[in-house]
DOPAPA-371371 format. One record per residue: x, z, y of N, C-alpha, C in turn; residue in one letter. Coordinates in pm, whole numbers, plus 50000, padded with zeros to 5 digits. Last residue first. Layout:
XZYXZYXZYA...
This chain:
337080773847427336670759647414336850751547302X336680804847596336810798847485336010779447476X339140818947787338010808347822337740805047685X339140854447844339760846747799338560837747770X341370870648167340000865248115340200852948002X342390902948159342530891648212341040885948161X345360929048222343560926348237342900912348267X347740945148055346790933248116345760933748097X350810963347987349620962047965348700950248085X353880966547834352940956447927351550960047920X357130978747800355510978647766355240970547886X360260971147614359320970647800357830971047697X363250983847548362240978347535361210979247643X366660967047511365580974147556364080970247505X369980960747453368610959647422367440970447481X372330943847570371540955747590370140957247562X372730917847378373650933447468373310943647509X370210922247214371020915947262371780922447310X366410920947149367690921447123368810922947237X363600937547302364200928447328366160932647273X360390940847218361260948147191362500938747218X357040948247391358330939947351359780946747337X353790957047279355480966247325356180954247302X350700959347539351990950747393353050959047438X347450958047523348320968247593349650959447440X344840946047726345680943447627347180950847669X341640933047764342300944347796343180943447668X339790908047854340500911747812341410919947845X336390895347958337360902147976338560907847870X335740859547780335220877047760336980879147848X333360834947781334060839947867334000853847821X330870820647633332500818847619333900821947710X328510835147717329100826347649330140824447587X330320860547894329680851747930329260845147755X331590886647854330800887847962330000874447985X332890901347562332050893247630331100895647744X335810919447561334630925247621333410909947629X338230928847364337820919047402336210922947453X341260950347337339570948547349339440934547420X344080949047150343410951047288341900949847261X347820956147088346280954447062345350955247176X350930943746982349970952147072348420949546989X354340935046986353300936046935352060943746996X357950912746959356420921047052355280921546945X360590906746935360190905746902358740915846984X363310883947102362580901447075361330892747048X366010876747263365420872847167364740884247110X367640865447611367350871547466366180868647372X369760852947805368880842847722368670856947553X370590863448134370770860848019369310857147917X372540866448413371840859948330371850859048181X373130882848709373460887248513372220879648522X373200884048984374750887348867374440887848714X372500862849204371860866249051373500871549029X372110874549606372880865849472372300868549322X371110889749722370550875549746371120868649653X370570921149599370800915549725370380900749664X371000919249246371410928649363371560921949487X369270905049013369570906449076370230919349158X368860892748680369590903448737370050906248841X367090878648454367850878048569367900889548611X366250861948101366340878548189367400875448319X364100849947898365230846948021364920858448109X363330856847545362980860347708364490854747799X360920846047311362410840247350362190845547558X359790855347045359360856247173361020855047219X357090868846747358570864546858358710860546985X354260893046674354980881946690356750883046725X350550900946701352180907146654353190892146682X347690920846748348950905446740350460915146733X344300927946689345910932246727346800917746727X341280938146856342450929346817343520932146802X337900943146923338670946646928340410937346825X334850933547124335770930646977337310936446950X331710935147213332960941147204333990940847078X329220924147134330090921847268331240926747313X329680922946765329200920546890329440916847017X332560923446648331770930146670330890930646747X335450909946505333960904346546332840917646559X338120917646488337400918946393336490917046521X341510892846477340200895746563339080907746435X344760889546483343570895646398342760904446468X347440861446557346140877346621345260880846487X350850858046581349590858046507348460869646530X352580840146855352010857846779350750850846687X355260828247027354540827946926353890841446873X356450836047400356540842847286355250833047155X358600833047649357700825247613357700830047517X359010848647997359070845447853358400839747783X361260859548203360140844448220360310846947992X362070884748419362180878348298360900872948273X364170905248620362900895148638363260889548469X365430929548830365110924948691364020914648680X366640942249120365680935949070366410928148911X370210960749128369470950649160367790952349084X371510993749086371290982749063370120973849095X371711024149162372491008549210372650996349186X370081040949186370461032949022371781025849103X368301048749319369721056149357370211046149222X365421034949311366271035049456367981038249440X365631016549041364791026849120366021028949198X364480979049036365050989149019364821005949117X361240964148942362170967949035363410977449011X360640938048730361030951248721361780956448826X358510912548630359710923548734359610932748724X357890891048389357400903448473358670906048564X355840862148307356650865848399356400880948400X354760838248004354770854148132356010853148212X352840823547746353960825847888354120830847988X352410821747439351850825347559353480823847652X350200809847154351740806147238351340813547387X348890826446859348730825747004350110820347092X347010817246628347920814346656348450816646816X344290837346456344950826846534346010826146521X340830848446240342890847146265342940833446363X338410848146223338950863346243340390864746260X337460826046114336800832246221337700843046276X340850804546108339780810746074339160817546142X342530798246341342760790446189341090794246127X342220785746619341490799746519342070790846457X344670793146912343720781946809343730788346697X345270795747240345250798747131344200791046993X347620798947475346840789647441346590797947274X348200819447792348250820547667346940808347636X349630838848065348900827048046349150829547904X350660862648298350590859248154349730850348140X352620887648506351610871448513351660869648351X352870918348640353060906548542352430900448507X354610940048838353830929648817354310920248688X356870970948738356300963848834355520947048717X358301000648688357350992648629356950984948798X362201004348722360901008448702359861001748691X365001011048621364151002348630362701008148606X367111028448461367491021448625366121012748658X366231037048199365741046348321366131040748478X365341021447962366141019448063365661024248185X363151019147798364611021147729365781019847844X360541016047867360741021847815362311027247730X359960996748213360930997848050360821009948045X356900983148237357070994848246357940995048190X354390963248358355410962048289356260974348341X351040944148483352010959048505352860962748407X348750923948488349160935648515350040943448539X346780892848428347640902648541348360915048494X345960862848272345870880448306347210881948362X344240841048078345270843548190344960852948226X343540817747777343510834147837345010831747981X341740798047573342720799147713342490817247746X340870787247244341160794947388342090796247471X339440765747001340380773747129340040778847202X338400761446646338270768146834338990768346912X339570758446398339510747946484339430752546699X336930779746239338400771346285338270759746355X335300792846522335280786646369336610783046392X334410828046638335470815946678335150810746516X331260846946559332670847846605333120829346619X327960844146714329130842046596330730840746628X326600834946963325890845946856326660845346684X328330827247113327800839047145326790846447084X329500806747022330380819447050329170832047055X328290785547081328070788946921328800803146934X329620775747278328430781147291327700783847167X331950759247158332340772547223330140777447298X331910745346892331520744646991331620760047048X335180736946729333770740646720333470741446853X336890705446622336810717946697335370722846702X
């Protein structure tokens, strides 16, 4: 593995990792009963090369429903594989990813779950990478997931987080 204080005057070697965790905000774009609410995201990642990874990540978002819909809260826990492409620009780097992604979708109304289900979508996005430390840069990251299955939809995400390089 390379040394993560070599970061700051050269992009990631192979071998590098990173940790990233971020916050923000999930929006469906294919389903007008639901509106945008919170979302947690963690992510491990490892350079093959200066400028490519491998990213495994794991989220949570909700989705409230809107008042006259009649339908319940939306929640979904996902775990997605993506390949990134970094270009290295100083203190500001910009990125895209692309990938799969296996989502558990719940379906509440009141205190009971009425709809569970196990889909399968695919996601993609891009974002800025801001160095603020060494081996610490803010991350701004906007993804579309596109989710198979009985009812397919799609949800945007965007996040603001921090990613640790080690």
């Amino acid at each position: 593995m390379g040394c993560a204080t070599s970061l700051l005057a050269a992009p990631p070697r192979t071998g590098d990792l990173a940790f990233t965790v971020g916050f923000g905000l999930g929006a469906p774009l294919s389903d007008g009963d639901f509106s945008g609410g919170g979302l947690a995201a963690g992510s491990q990642e490892i350079h093959w090369s200066s400028a490519n990874s491998l990213r495994g990540s794991l989220g949570f978002f909700d989705l409230p429903a809107e008042p006259d819909s009649g339908r319940g809260q939306r929640s979904a826990i996902y775990l997605a594989g993506n390949v990134s492409h970094n270009w290295w620009r100083g203190a500001v780097f910009p990125y895209v990813t692309g990938g799969v992604g296996i989502y558990a979708i719940e379906e509440r109304t009141g205190p009971r779950t009425d709809d569970d289900k196990v889909e399968l979508g695919l996601n993609g996005g891009a974002g800025l990478e801001f160095r603020v430390h060494t081996a610490v840069t803010l991350r701004l990251e906007g993804m579309i997931h596109a989710l198979t299955g009985d009812s397919p939809q799609t949800i945007a995400t965007g996040t603001l987080g921090l990613k640790f390089y080690y």
